[in-house]
C-alpha positions, 0 to 999 in steps of 0.5 A: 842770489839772482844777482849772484847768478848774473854776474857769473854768467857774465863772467868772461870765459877763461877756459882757452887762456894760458895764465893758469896755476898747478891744477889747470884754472886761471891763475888769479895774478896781480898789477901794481900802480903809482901816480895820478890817475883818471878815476875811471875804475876799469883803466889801467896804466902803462907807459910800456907797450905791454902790461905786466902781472905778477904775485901779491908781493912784486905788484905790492912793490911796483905800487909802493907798498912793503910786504905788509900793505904799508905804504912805502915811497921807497925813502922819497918824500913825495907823499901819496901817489895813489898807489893801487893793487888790481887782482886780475885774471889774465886772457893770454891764449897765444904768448910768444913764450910760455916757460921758466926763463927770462931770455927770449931766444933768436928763433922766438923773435923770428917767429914773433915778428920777422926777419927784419923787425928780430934784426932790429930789435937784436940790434937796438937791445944789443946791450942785453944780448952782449950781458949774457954768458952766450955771447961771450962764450959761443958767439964771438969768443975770439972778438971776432965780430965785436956786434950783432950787426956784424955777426948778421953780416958774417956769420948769420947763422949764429944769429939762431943761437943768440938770446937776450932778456926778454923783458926790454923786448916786451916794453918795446912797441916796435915788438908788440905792434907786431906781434900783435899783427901775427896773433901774439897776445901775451908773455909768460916767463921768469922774471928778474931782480926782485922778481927772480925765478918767479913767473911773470905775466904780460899781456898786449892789450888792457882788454885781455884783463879780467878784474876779479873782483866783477869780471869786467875787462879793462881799459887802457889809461889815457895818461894825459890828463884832460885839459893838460894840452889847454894847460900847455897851451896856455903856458906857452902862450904866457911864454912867448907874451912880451914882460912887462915894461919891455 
């Protein structure tokens, strides 16, 4: 019991957080993993600039499990991949959007990160805000400006009316360093493809993630394994060491 009583009290507060279900508490959300791992049991892995969370039944899928907790390589024949599924709770008190849609819009960019970074990043995803109905329909229906960089040339007006997926925004490190500066933690919106309609969840930083099974926050994963930058060495020693009989 006393234990019981410990580890509660030291379960972080989540009172402020904005990952939260129907009846106002914290939403018990999940992450799915694939690929080899350092062991730590409080590190989490991303290649991305953010960490995203969903239901059991996309994270199962992003661990490479089918709906029934079987392993599935997707038709590869890798073999195992320690695969893992974390249940979590999510720390986001400030999300650059908390609604039902998978678009962020011009004037949330702007308030996220700036003038210059938002111009940056419609131009560097362009080819999701060329992709929406808006695009051709509102912005440039007459082909008139052809890009996003004319339009903010000629027409920078209709850059507020602009919008594009949200979810390249959010893998992207140029977004979420700023954001981060401007006191942004976090994104709640609807996801795509098999996640369709569903909210999707994504935090900044690993420290945000409040494992639900201990209450402990996580650690970001450091993806090179120790000893892979002797290992390269080593390789390019071999390399460039004269063949035999030469």
């Amino acid at each position: 019991m006393q234990n019981n009583k410990k580890k509660a009290e030291a379960f972080p507060d989540l009172s402020q957080t904005q990952a939260v279900g129907e009846d106002g508490k914290p939403l018990l959300l999940y992450r799915g993993e694939t690929g080899i791992h350092s062991g730590n049991p409080l590190a989490l892995q991303s290649k991305l600039a953010s960490y995203s969370f969903g239901d059991a039944r996309i994270a199962n899928i992003y661990a490479g499990f089918d709906e029934k907790g079987r392993q599935d390589y997707h038709g590869t024949d890798y073999g195992p991949k320690e695969q893992r599924l974390y249940p979590v709770y999510l720390d986001i008190k400030n999300p650059v959007v908390n609604w039902q849609d998978p678009f962020i819009e011009y004037p949330d960019l702007l308030k996220s990160v700036g003038a210059e970074v938002a111009l940056q990043l419609l131009i560097k995803h362009e080819d999701h805000v060329y992709n929406t109905d808006n695009w051709g329909s509102n912005i440039d229906p007459d082909e008139e400006y052809g890009n996003v960089a004319t339009v903010a040339a000629k027409a920078p007006d209709l850059l507020e009316e602009i919008y594009l997926d949200i979810w390249p925004i959010l893998d992207d490190p140029l977004f979420v360093n700023e954001a981060k500066k401007r006191g942004f933690d976090g994104a709640i919106y609807n996801g795509t493809n098999q996640n369709s309609r569903k909210q999707e969840y994504r935090v900044f930083d690993a420290s945000q993630v409040i494992f639900a099974l201990t209450g402990e926050r996580a650690e970001p994963e450091n993806l090179e394994p120790p000893g892979a930058k002797r290992q390269r060495a080593v390789v390019r020693e071999l390399d460039e060491s004269p063949s035999p009989g030469m």
